[in-house]
C-alpha positions as CSV (number, residue, x, y, z in Angstrom):
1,X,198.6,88.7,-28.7
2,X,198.0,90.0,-32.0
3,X,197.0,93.5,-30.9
4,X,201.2,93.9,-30.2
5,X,202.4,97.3,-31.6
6,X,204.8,95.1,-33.9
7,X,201.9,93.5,-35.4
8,X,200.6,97.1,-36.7
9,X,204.1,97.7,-38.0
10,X,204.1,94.0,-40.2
11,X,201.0,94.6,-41.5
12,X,201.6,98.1,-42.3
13,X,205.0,96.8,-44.1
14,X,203.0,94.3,-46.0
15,X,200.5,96.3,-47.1
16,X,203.2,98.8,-48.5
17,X,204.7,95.6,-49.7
18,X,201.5,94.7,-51.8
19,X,199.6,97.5,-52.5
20,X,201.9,100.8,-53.3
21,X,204.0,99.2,-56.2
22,X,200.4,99.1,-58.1
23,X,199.8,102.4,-57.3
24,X,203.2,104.1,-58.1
25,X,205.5,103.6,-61.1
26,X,208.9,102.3,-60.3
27,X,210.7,104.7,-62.8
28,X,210.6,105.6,-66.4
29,X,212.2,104.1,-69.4
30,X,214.7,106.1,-71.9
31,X,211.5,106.5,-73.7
32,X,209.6,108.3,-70.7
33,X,207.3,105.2,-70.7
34,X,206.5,104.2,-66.9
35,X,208.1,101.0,-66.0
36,X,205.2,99.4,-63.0
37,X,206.7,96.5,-60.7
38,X,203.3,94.2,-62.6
39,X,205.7,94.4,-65.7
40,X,208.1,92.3,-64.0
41,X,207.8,88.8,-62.8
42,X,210.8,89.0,-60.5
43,X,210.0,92.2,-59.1
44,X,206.8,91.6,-58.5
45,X,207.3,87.8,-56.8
46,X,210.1,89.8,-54.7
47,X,207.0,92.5,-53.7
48,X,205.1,89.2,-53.3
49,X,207.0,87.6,-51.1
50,X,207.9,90.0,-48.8
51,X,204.1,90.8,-47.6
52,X,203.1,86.9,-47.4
53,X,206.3,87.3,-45.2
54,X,205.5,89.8,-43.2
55,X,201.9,88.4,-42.8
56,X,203.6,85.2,-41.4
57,X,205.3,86.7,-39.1
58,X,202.4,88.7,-37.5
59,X,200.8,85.1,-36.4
60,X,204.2,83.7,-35.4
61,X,203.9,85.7,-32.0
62,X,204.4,82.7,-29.7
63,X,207.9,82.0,-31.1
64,X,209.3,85.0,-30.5
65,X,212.9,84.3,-31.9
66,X,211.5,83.1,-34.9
67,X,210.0,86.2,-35.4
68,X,212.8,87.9,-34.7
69,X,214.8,85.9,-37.6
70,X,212.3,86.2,-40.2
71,X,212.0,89.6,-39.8
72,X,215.6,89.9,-40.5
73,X,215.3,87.9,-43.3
74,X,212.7,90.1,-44.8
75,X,214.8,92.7,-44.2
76,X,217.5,91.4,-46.6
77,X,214.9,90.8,-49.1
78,X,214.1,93.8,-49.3
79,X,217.8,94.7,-49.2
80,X,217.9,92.3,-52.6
81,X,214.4,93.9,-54.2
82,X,215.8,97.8,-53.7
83,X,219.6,96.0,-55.7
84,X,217.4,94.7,-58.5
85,X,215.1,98.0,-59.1
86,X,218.0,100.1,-58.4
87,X,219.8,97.9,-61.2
88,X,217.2,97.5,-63.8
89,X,216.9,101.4,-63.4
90,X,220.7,102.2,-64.1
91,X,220.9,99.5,-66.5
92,X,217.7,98.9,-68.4
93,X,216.1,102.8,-68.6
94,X,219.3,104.2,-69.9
95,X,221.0,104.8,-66.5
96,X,221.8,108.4,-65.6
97,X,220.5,109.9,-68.9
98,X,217.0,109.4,-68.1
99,X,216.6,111.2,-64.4
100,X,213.0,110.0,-63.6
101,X,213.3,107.5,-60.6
102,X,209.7,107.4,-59.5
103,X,208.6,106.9,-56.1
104,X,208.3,103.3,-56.3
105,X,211.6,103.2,-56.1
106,X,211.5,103.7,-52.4
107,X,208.8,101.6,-51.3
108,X,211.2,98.5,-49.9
109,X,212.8,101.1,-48.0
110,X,209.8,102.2,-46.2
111,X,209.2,98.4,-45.6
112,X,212.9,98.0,-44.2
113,X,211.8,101.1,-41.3
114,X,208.9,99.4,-40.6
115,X,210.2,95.9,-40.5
116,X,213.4,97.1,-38.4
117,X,210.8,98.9,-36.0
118,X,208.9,95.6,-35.8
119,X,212.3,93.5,-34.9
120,X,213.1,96.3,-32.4
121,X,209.5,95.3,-30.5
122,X,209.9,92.0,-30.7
123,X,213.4,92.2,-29.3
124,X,211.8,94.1,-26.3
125,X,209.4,91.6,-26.0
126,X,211.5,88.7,-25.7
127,X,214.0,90.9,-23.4
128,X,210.9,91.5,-20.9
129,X,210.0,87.9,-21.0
130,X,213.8,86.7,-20.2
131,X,213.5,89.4,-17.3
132,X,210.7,88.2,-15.8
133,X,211.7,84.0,-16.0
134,X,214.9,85.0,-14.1
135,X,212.5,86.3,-11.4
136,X,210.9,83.2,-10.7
């Protein structure tokens, strides 16, 4: 049951998760220095934690609702990783004065998508397997 289209979407959401924040900076400094998530402890743990999450979840496919729950809880985390860069950026870097946000910046919310079209299988999933009990 691996070969589920919501699998493809969690491991695509971890990859992004692990791999794009050591490929793009997260934003620049008031110096112009890049700032990389690797610089960070909590940043990077947050990155972390949220692949190893979304790796779970792809081998939880015989509990359905639990899926389905930590799928929305890496959604939030996410939710709480794009508050801290967005903070650190406005308050760290010099806020508005320095107007390089890099790309980085939107990696969790390319995880979110791909984590709320994930939860949206798995919801269809569990919806066809209610249908089909309350045929027998």
């Amino acid at each position: 049951m691996i070969q589920r289209i919501q699998s493809i979407y969690l491991a695509l959401a971890g990859i992004v998760s692990i791999a794009l924040p050591f490929v793009f900076s997260l934003y620049a400094d008031s110096e112009g220095n890049a700032v990389w998530a690797k610089d960070d402890p909590v940043i990077i743990g947050l990155f972390t934690l949220i692949a190893v999450l979304s790796f779970i979840i792809i081998f939880l496919y015989k509990k359905r609702q639990n899926q389905f729950v930590l799928g929305r809880l890496t959604i939030i985390l996410n939710f709480v990783l794009l508050g801290v860069l967005v903070y650190r950026s406005q308050i760290i870097s010099g806020g508005t004065a320095v107007l390089e946000k890099g790309i980085g910046m939107i990696i969790p919310l390319i995880s979110i998508v791909l984590l709320a079209l994930a939860n949206k299988a798995i919801k269809r999933d569990e919806d066809l397997v209610k249908s089909v009990d309350r045929l027998r």
